[in-house]
KEKEBA-284430 format. One record per residue (C-alpha): residue number from 1; x, y, z; residue in one letter. Coordinates in pm, 1 decimal, always signed. Example, Ala and Ser with C-alpha at 12.3 -4.5 7.8 and 13.67 -1.06 7.14 Angstrom:
BEGIN
REC seke     east    north       up ropa
REC    1  +1230.0   -450.0   +780.0    a
REC    2  +1367.0   -106.0   +714.0    s
This chain:
BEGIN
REC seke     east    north       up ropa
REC    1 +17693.2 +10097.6 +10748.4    x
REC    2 +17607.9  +9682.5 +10747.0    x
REC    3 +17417.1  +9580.4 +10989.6    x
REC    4 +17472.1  +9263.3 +11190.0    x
REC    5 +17194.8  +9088.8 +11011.3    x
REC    6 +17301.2  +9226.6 +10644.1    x
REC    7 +17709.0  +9064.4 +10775.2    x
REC    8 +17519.3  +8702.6 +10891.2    x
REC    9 +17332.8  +8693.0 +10553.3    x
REC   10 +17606.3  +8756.0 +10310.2    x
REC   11 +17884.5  +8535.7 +10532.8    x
REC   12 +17639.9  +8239.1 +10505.1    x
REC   13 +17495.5  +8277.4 +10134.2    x
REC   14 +17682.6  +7947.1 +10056.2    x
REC   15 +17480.0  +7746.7 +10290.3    x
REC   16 +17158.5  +7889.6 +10160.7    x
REC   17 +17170.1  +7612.2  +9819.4    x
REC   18 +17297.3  +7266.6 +10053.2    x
REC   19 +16983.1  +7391.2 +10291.4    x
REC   20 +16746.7  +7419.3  +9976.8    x
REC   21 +16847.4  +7065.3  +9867.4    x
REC   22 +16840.7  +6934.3 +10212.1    x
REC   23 +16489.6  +7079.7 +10247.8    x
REC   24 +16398.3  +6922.1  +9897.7    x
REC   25 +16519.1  +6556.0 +10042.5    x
REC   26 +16352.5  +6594.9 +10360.4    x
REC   27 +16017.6  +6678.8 +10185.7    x
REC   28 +16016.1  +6391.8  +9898.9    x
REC   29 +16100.5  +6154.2 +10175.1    x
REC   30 +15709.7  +6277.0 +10356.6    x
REC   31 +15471.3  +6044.1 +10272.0    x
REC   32 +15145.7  +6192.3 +10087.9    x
REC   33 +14875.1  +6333.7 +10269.1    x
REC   34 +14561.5  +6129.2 +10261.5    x
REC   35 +14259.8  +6389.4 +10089.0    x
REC   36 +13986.0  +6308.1 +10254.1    x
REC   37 +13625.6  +6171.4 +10049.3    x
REC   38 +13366.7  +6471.0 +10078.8    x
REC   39 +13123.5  +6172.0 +10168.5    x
REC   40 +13316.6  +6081.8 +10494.2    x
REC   41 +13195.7  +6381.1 +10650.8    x
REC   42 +12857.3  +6224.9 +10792.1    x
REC   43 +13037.9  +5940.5 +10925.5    x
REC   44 +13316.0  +6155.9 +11101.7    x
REC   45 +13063.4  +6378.5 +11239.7    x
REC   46 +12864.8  +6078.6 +11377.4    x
REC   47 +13155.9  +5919.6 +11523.9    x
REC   48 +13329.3  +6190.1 +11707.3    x
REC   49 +12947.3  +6266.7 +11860.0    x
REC   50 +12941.8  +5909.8 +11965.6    x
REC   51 +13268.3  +5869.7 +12098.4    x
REC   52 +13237.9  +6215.2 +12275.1    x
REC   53 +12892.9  +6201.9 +12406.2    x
REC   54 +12766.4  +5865.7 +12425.6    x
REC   55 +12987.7  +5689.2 +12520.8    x
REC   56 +13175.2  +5832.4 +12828.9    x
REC   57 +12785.1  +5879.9 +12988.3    x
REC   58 +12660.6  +5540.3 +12837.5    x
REC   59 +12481.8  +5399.5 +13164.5    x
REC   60 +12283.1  +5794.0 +13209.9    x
REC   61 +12171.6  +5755.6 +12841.1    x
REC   62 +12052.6  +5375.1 +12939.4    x
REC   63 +11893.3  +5545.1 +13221.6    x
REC   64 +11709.1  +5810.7 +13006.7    x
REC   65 +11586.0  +5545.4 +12789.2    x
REC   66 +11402.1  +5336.4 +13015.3    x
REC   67 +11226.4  +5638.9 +13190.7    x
REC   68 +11087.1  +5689.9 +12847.2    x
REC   69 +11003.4  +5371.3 +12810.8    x
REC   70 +10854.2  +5335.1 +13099.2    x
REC   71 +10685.1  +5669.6 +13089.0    x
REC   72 +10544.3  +5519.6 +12732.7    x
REC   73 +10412.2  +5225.0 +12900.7    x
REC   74 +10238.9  +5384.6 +13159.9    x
REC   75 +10106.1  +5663.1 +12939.2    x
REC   76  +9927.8  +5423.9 +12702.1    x
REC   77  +9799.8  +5208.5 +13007.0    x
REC   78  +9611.1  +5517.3 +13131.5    x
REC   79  +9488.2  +5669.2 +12806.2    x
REC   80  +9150.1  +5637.3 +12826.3    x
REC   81  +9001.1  +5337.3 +12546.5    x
REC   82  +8893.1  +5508.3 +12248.5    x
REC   83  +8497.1  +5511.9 +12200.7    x
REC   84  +8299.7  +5347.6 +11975.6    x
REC   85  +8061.0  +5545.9 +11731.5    x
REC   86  +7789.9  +5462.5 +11532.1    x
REC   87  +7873.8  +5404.1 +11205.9    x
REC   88  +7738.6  +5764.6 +11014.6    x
REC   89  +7697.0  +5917.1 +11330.8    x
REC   90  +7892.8  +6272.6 +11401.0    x
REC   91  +7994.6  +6351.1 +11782.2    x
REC   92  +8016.4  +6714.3 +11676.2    x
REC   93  +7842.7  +6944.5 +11981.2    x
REC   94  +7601.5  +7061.5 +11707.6    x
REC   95  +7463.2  +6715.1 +11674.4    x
REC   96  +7492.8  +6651.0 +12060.6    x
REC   97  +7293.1  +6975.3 +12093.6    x
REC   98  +6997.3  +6841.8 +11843.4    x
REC   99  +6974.2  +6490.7 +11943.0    x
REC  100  +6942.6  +6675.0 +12338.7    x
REC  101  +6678.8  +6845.4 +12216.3    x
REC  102  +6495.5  +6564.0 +12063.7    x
REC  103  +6517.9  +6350.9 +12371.5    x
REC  104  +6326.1  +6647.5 +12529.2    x
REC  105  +6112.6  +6680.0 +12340.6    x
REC  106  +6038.5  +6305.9 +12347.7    x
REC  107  +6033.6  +6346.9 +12733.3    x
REC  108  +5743.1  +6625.2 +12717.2    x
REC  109  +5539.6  +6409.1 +12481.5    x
REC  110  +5547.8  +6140.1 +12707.8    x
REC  111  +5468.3  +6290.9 +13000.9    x
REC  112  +5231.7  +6539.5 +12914.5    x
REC  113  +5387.1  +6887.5 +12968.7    x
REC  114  +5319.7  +7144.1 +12745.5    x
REC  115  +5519.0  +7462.3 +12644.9    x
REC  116  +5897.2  +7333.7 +12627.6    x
REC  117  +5982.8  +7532.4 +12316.8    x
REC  118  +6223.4  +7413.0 +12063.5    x
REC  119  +6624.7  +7633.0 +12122.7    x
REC  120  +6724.9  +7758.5 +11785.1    x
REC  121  +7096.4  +7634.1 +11651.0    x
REC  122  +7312.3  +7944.0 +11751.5    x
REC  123  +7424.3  +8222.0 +11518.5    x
REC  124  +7783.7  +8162.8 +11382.2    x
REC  125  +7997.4  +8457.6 +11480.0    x
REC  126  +8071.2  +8704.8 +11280.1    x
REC  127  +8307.9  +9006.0 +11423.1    x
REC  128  +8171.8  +9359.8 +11458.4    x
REC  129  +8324.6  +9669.5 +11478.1    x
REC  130  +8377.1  +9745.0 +11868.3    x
REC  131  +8295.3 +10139.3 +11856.4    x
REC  132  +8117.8 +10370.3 +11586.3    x
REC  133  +8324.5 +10681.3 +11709.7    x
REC  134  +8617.8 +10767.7 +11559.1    x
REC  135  +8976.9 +10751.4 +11789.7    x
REC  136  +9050.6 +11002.3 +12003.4    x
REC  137  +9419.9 +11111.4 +12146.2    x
REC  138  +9352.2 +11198.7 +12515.8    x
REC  139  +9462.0 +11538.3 +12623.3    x
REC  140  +9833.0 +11537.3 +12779.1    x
């Protein structure tokens, strides 16, 4: 037994060629698709960010920019001025720590005391094991 699709198929088989060739027209008369340049991407990508971020929110972006220009300005107004050194002179807290000393030194010659002793430099650190006993689980 046919069924209604197998009847449709075989009473219009004559129409299937004059659809090919219309289908054939209808495609040569298409114009070619443009292929796009690989090196277009960057510029695509950059425009469709623009257009879609920038500029519907153009006067909050001009906004944003002068709070951080202004934030700039003030920041470098109260930034303290940078100090002046000595040429050859190191502002390391070792050297603070020595020329301290040597100023008190100074200070007990000239006035007479006796018996301000000289702080040795301090001992660079060096780890150590925290316990000599071996780990221990606790009982449950």
């Amino acid at each position: 037994m046919k069924t209604p699709r197998d009847i449709l198929f075989h009473r219009h088989r004559a129409a299937e060629s004059k659809l090919n060739a219309l289908r054939h027209e209808v495609v040569a008369q298409l114009a070619p698709v443009a292929t796009e340049r690989p090196d277009a991407l960057p510029w695509r990508v950059a425009f469709t960010l623009w257009r879609e971020l920038i500029l519907p929110a153009h006067r909050i972006w001009a906004g944003l920019a002068c709070a951080w220009v202004l934030l700039l300005l003030v920041n470098s107004q109260l930034a303290p001025p940078p100090r002046a050194t000595v040429a050859g002179q190191d502002d390391s807290s070792m050297a603070f720590w020595q020329r301290y000393q040597e100023e008190r030194r100074f200070f007990a010659e000239l006035s007479g005391v006796a018996g301000i002793k000289a702080v040795p430099p301090a001992q660079p650190f060096t780890p150590r094991p925290r316990s000599e006993r071996p780990f221990q689980r606790r009982p449950a």
